[in-house]
NUTOR-546124 format. One record per atom (N, C-alpha, C): x, y, z; residue in one letter; residue number from 1; atom name. Coordinates in pm, 1 decimal. Layout:
<pts>
        xx        yy        zz  residu  num  atome
         X         Y         Z       A  NUM     CA
...
</pts>
This chain:
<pts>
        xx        yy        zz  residu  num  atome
    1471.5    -845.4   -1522.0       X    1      N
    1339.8    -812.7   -1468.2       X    1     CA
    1229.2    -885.8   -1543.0       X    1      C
    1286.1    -901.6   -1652.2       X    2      N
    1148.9    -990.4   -1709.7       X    2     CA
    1097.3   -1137.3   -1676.6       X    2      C
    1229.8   -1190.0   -1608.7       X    3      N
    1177.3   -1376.8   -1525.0       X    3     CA
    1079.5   -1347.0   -1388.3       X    3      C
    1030.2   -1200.6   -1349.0       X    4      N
     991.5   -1121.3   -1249.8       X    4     CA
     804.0   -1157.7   -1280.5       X    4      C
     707.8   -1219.0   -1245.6       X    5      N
     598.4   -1243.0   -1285.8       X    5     CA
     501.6   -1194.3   -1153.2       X    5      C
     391.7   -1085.0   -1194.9       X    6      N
     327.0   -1078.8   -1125.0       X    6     CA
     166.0   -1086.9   -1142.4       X    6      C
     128.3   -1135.1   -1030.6       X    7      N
       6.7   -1170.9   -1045.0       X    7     CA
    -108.3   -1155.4    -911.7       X    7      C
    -234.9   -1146.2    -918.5       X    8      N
    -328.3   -1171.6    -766.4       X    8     CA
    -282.7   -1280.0    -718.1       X    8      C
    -301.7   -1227.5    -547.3       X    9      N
    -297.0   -1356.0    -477.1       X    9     CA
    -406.2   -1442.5    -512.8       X    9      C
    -319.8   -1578.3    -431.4       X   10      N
    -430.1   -1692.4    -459.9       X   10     CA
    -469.4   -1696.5    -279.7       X   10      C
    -519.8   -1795.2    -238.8       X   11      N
    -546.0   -1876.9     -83.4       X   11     CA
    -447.2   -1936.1     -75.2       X   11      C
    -403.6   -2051.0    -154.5       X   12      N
    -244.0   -2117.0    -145.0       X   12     CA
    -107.8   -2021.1     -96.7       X   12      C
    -120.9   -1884.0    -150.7       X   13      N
     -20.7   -1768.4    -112.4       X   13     CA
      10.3   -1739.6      15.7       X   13      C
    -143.4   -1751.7     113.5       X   14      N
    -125.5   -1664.1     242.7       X   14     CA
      -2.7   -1685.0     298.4       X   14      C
      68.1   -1810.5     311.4       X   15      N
     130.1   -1868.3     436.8       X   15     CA
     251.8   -1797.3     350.6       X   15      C
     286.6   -1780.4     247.7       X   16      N
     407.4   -1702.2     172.6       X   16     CA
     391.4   -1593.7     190.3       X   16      C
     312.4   -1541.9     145.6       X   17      N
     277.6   -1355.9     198.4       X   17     CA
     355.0   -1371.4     319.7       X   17      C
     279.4   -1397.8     429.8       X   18      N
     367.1   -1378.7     579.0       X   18     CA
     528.9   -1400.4     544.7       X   18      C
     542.7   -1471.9     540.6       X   19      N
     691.6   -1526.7     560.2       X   19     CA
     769.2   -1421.3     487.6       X   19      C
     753.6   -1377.8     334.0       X   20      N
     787.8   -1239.4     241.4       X   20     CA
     780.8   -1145.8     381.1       X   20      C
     650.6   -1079.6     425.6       X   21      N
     686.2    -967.2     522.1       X   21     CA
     708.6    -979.5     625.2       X   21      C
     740.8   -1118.3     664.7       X   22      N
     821.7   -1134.5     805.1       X   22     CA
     941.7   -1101.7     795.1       X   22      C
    1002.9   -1173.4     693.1       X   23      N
    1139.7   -1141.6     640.0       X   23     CA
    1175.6   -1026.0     587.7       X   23      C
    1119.0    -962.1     491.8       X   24      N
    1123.9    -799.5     452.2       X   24     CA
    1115.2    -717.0     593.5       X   24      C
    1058.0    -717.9     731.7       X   25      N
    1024.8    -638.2     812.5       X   25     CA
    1067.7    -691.4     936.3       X   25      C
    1163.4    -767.1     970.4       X   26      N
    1201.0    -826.8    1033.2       X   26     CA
    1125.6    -849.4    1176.9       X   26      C
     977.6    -877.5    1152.0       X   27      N
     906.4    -878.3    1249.2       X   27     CA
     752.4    -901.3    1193.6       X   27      C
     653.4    -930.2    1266.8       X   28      N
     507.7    -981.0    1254.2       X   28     CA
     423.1    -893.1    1212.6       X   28      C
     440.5    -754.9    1242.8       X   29      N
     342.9    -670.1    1249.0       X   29     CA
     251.2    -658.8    1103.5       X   29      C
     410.3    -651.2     982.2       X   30      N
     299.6    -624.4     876.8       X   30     CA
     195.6    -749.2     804.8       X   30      C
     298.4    -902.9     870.7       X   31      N
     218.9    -927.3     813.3       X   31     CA
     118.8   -1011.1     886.5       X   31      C
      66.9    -932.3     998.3       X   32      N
     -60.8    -937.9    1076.0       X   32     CA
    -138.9    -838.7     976.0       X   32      C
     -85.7    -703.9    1011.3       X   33      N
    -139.9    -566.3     901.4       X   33     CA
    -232.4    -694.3     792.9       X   33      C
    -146.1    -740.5     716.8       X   34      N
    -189.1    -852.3     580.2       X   34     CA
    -330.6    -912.1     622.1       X   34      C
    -340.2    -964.8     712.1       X   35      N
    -387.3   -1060.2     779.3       X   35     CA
    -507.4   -1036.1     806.5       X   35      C
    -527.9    -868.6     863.2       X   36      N
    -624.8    -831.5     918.4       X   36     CA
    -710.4    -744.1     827.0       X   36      C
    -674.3    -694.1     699.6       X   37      N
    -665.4    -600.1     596.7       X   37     CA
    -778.5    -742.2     513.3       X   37      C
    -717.6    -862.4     481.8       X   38      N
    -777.8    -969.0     405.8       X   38     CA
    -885.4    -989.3     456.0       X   38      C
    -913.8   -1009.0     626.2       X   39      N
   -1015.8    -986.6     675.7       X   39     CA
   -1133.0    -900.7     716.6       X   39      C
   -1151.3    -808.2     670.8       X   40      N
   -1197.7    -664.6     661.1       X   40     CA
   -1224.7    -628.2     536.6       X   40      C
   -1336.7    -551.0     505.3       X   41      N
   -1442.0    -480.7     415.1       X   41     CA
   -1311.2    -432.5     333.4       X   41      C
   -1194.8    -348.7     424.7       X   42      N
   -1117.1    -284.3     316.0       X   42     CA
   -1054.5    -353.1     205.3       X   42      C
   -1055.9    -541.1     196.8       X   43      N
    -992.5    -584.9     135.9       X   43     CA
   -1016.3    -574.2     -29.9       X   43      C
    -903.6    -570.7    -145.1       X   44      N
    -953.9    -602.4    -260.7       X   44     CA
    -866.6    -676.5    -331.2       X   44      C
    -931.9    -825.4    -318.6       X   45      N
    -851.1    -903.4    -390.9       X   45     CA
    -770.9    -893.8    -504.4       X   45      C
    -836.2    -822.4    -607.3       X   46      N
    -750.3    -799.6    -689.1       X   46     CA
    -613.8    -714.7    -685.7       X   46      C
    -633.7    -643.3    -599.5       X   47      N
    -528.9    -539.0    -561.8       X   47     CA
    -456.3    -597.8    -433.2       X   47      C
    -416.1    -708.5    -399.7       X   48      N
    -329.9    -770.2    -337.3       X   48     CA
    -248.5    -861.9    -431.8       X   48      C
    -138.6    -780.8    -490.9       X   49      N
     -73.4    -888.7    -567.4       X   49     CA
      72.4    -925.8    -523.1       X   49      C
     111.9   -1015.7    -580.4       X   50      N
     260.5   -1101.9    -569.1       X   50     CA
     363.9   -1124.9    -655.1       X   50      C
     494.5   -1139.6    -634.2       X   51      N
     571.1   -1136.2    -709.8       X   51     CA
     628.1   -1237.1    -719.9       X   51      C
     684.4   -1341.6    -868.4       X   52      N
     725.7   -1447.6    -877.1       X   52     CA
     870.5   -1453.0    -929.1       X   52      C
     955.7   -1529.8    -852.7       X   53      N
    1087.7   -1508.8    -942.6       X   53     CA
    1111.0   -1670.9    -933.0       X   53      C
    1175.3   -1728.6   -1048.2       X   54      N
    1191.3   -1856.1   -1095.6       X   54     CA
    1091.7   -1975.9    -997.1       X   54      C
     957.6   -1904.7   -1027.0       X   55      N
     853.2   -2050.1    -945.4       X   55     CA
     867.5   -1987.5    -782.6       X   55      C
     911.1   -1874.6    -704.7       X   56      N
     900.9   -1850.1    -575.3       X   56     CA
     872.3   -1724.5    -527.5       X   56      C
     785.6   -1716.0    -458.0       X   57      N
     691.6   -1606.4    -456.5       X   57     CA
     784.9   -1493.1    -357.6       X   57      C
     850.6   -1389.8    -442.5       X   58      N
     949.3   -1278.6    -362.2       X   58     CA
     915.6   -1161.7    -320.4       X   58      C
     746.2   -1151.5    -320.1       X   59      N
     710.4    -958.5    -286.9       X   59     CA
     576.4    -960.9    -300.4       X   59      C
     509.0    -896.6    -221.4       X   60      N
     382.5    -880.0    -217.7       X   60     CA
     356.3    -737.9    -194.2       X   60      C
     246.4    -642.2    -270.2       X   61      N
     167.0    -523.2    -238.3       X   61     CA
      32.0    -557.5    -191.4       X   61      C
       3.8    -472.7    -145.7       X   62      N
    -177.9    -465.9    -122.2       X   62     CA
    -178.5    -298.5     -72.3       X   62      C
    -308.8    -330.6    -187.5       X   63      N
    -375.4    -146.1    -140.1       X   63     CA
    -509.9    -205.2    -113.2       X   63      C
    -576.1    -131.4     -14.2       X   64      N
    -679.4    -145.0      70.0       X   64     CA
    -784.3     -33.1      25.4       X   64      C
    -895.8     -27.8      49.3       X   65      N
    -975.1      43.8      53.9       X   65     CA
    -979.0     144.6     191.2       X   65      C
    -953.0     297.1     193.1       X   66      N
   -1010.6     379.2     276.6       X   66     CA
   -1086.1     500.4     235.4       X   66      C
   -1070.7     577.5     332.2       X   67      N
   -1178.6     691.9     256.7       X   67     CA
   -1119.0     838.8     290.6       X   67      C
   -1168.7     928.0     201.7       X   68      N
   -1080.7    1068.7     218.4       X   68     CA
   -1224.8    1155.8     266.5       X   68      C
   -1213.9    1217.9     329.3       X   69      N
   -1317.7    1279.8     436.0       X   69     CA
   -1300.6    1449.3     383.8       X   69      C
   -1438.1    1498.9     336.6       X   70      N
   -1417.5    1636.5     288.1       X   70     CA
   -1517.7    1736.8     319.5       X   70      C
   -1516.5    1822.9     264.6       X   71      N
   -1616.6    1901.3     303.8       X   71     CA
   -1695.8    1872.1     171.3       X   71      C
   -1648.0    1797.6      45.5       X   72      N
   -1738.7    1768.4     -69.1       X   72     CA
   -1822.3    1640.6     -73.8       X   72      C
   -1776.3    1587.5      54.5       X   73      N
   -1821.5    1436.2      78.6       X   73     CA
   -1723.5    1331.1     114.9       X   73      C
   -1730.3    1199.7      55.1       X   74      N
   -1666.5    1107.7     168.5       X   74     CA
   -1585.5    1018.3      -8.3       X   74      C
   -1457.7    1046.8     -57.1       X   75      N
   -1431.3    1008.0    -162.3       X   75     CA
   -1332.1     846.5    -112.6       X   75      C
   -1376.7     708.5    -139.4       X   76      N
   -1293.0     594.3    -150.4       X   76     CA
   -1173.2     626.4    -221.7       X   76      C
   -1044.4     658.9    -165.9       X   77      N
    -946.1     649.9    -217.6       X   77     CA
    -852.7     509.8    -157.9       X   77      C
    -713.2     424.2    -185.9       X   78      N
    -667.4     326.9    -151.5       X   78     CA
    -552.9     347.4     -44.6       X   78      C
    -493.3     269.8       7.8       X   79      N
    -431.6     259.2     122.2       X   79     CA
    -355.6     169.7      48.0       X   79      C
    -180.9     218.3      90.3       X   80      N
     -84.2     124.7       9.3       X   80     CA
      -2.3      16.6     152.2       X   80      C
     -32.5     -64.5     178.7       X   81      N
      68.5    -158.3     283.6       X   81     CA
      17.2    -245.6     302.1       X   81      C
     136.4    -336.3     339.4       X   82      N
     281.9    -301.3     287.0       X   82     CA
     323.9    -342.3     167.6       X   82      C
     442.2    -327.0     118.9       X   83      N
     491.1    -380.8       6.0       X   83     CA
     612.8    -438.1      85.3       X   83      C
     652.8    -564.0       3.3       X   84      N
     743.5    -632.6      58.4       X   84     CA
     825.6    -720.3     -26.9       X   84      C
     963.0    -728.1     -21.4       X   85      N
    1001.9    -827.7    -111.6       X   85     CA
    1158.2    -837.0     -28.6       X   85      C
    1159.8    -986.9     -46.7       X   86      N
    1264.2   -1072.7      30.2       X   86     CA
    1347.6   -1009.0      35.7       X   86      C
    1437.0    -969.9     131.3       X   87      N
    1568.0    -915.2     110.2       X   87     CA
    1644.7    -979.1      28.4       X   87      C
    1707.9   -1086.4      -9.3       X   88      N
    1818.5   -1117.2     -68.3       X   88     CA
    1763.3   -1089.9    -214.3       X   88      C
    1644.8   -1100.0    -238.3       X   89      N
    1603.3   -1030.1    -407.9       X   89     CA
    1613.6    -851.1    -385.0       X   89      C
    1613.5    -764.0    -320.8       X   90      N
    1572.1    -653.0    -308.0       X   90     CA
    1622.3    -566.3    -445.9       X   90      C
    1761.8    -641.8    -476.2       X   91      N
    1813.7    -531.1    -593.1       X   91     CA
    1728.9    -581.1    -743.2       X   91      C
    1688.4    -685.8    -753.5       X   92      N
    1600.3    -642.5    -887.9       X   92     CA
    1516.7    -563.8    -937.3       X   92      C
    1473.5    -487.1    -852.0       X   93      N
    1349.4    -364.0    -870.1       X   93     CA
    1225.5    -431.3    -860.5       X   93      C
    1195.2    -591.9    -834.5       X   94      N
    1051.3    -610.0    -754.9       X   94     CA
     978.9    -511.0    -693.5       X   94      C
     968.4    -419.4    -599.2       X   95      N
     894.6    -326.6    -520.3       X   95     CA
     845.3    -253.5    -653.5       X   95      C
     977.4    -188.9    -753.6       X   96      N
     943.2     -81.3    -835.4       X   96     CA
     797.5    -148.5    -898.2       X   96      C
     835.4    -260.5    -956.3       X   97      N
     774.0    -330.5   -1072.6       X   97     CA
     627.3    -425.2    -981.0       X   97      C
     565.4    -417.5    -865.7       X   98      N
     498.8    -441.6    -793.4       X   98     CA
     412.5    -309.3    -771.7       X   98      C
     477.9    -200.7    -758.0       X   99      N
     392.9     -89.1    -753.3       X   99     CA
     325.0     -16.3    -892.3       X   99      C
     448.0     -30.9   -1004.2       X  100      N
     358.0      -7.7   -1121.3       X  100     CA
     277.4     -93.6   -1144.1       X  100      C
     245.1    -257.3   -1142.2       X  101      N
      99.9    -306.5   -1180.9       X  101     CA
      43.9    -234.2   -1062.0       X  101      C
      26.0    -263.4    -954.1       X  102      N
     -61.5    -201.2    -840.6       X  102     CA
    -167.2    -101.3    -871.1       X  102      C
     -32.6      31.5    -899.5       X  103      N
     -66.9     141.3    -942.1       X  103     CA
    -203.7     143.2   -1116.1       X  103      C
    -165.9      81.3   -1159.4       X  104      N
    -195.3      45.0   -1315.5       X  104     CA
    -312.4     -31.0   -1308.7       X  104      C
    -346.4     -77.5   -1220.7       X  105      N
    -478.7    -184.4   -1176.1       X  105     CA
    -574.7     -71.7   -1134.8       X  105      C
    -542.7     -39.5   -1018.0       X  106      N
    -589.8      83.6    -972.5       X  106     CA
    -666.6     164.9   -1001.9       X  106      C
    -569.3     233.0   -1128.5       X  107      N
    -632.7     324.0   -1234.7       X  107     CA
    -741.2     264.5   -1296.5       X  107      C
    -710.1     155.9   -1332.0       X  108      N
    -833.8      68.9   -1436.2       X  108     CA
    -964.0     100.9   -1332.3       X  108      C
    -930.3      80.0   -1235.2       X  109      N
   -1067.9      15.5   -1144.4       X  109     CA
   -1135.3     151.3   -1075.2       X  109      C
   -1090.4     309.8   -1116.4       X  110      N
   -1123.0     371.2   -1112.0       X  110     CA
   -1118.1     479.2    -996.2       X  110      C
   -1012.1     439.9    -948.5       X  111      N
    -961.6     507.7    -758.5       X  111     CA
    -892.8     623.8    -793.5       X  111      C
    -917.9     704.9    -709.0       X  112      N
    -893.0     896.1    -748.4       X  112     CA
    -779.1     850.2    -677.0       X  112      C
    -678.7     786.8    -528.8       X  113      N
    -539.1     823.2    -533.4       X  113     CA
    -513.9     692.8    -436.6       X  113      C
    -368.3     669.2    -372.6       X  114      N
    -330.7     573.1    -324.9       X  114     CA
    -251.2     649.2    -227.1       X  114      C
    -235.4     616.5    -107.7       X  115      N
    -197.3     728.3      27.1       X  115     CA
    -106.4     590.0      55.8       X  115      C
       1.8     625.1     140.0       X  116      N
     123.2     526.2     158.1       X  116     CA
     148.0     595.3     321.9       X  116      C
     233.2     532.2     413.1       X  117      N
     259.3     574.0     553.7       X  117     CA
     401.9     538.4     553.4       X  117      C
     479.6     548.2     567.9       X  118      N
     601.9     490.8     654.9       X  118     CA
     729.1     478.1     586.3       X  118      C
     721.7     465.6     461.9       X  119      N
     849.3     504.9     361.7       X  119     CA
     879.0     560.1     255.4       X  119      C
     840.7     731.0     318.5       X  120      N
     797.7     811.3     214.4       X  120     CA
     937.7     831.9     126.1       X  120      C
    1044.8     801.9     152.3       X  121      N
    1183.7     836.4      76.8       X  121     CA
    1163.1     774.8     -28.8       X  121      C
    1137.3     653.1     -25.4       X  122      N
    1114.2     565.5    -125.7       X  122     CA
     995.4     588.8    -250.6       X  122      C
     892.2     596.6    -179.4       X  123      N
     769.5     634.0    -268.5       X  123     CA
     761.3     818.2    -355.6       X  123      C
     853.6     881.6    -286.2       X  124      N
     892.1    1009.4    -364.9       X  124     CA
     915.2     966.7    -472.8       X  124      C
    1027.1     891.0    -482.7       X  125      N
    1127.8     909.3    -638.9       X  125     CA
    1006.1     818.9    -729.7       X  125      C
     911.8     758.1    -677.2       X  126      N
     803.1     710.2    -769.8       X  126     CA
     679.2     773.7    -829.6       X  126      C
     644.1     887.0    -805.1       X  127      N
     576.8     998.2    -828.2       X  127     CA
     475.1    1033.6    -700.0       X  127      C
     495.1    1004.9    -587.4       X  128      N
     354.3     972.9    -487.6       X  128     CA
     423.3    1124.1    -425.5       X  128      C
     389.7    1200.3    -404.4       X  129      N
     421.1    1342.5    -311.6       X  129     CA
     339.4    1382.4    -209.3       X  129      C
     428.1    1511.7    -128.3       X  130      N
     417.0    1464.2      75.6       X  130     CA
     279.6    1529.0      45.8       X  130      C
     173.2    1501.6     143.6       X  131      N
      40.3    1507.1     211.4       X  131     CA
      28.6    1639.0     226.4       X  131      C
     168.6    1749.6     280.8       X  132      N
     126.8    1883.0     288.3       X  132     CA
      94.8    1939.5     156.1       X  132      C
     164.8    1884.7      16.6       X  133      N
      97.0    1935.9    -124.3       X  133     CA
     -17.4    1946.8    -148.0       X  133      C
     -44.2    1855.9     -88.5       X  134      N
    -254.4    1828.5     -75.5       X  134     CA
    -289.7    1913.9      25.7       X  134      C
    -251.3    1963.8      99.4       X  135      N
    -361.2    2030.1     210.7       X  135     CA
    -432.4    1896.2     313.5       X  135      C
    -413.4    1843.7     310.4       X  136      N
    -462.3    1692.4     416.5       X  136     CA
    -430.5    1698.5     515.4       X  136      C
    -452.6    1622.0     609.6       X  137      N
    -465.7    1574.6     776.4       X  137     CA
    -485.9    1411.6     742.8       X  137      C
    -455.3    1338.1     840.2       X  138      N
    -485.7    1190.8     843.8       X  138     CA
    -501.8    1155.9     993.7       X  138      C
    -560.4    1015.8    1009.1       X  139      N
    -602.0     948.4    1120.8       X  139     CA
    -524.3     878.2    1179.6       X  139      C
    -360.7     892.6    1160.6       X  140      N
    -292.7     797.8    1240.8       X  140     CA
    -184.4     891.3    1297.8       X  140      C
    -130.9     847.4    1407.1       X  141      N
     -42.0     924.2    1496.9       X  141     CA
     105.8     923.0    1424.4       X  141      C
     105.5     859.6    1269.5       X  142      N
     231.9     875.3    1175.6       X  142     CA
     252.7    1042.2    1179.3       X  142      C
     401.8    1050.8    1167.1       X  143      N
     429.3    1212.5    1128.1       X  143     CA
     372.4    1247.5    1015.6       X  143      C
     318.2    1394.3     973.0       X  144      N
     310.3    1390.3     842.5       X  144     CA
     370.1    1364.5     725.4       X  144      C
     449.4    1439.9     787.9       X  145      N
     615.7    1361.8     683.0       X  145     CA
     594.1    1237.1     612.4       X  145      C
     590.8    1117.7     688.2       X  146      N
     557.7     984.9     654.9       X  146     CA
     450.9     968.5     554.2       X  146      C
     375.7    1069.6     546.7       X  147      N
     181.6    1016.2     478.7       X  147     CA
     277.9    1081.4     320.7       X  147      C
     252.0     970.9     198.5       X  148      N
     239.3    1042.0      66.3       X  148     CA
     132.9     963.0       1.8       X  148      C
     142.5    1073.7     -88.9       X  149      N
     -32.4    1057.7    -188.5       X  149     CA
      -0.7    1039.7    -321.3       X  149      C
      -4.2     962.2    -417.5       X  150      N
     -74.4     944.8    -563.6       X  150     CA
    -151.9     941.3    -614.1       X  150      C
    -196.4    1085.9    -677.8       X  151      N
    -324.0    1121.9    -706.6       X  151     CA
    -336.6    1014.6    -849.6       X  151      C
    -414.0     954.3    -894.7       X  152      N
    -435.1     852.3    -995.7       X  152     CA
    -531.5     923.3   -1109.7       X  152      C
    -626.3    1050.6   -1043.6       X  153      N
    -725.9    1103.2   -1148.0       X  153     CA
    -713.7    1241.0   -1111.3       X  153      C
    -646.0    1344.7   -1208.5       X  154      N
    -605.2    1432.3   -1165.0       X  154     CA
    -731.0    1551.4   -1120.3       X  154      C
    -679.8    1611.9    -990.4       X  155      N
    -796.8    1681.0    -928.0       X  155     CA
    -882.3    1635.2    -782.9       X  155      C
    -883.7    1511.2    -819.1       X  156      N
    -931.1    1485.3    -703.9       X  156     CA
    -957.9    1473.3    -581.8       X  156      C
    -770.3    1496.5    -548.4       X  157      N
    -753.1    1549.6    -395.0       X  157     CA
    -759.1    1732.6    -360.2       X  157      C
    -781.8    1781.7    -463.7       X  158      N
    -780.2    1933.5    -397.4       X  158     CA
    -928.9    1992.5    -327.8       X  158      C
    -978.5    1895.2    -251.6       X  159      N
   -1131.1    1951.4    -213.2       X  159     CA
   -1025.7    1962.0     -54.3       X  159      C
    -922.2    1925.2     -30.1       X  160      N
    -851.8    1836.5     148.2       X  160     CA
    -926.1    1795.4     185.5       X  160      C
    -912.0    1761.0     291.7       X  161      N
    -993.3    1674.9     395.1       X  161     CA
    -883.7    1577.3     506.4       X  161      C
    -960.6    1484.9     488.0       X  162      N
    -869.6    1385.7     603.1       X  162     CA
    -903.5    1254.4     539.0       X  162      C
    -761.0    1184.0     583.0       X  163      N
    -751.6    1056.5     506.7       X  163     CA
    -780.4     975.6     637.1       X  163      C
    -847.1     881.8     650.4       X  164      N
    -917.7     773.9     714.0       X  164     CA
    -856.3     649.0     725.5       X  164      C
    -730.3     622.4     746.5       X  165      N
    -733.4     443.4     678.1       X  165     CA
    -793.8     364.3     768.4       X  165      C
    -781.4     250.2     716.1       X  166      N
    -821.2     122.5     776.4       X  166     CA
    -810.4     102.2     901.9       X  166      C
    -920.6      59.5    1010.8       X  167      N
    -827.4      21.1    1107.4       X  167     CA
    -771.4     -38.5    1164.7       X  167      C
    -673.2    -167.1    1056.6       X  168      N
    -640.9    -238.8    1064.7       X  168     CA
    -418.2    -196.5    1115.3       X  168      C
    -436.8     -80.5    1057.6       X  169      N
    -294.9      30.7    1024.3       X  169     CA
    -239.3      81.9    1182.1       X  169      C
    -361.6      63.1    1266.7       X  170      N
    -348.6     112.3    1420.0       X  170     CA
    -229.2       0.9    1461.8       X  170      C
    -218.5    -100.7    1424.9       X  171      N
     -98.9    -215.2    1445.9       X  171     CA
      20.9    -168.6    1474.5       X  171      C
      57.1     -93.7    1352.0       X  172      N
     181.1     -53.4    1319.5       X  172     CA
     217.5      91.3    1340.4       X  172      C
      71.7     234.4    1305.7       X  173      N
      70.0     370.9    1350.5       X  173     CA
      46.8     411.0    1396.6       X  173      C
     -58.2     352.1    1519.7       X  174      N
     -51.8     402.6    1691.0       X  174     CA
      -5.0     350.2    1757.8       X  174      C
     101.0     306.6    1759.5       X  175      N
     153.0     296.4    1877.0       X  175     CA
     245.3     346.3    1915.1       X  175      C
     213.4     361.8    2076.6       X  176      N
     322.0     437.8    2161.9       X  176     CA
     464.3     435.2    2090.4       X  176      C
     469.8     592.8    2091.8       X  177      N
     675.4     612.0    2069.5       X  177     CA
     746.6     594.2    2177.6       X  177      C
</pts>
């Protein structure tokens, strides 16, 4: 894990990003999601990072900016998607080691939690827990099941409310079942 180098994207990256979550997702969507997320207010460069294994770029995160909707007010919390890393690397723990800087940036930069959609099995065993712990509601036609939360500053999610994401996420969580 340590020949594993991660870092912010550059502009030179984009056309790799895609290809990482074309291949991780065996399809366009997320990394349109990418695409449209970079283009939009929610973006934060720094918090779109990449993963390097011997000089070739194998995994990408991005957390986005959304907002948690309360009765205490309107708190910026982050939006995690997607994370992605090549299948034929998958067993080195890239994703793991992509979400702890993520996560670890995050914190620095001062974000009360990071809300995830779509592979909550995974993001359990990493400390992120289901949306009903919080008392929450969200804006996408995902099951609840699917929505987990990492609170980053403890406290911050117990006002509930409703999580807002991007609406860049309608790509992939409204659409027709």
């Amino acid at each position: 894990m340590t020949d594993i180098k991660v870092r912010a994207e550059r502009p030179a990256d984009i056309q790799a990003i895609g290809v990482v979550n074309i291949s991780a997702f065996e399809g366009d969507c997320e990394a349109q999601l990418v695409a449209d997320i970079r283009n939009s207010p929610a973006y934060i460069p720094e918090l779109s990072l990449v993963a390097e294994y011997n000089g070739r770029l194998v995994g990408h995160i991005m957390l986005s900016r959304m907002e948690l909707q309360s009765g205490a007010g309107k708190t910026e919390i982050l939006a995690l998607a997607p994370m992605s890393v090549v299948p034929s690397q998958s067993y080195r723990g890239i994703g793991h080691i992509l979400l702890e800087r993520a996560t670890e940036k995050a914190r620095q930069m001062g974000f009360a939690a990071i809300a995830e959609v779509g592979q909550a099995s995974y993001f359990l065993r990493h400390g992120f827990k289901p949306l009903a712990d919080y008392g929450l509601s969200h804006s996408l036609s995902a099951v609840d099941d699917d929505v987990t939360l990492l609170e980053l500053s403890e406290g911050r999610l117990e006002s509930g409310g409703k999580l807002v994401f991007p609406q860049a996420f309608a790509c992939i969580f409204n659409r027709a079942a």
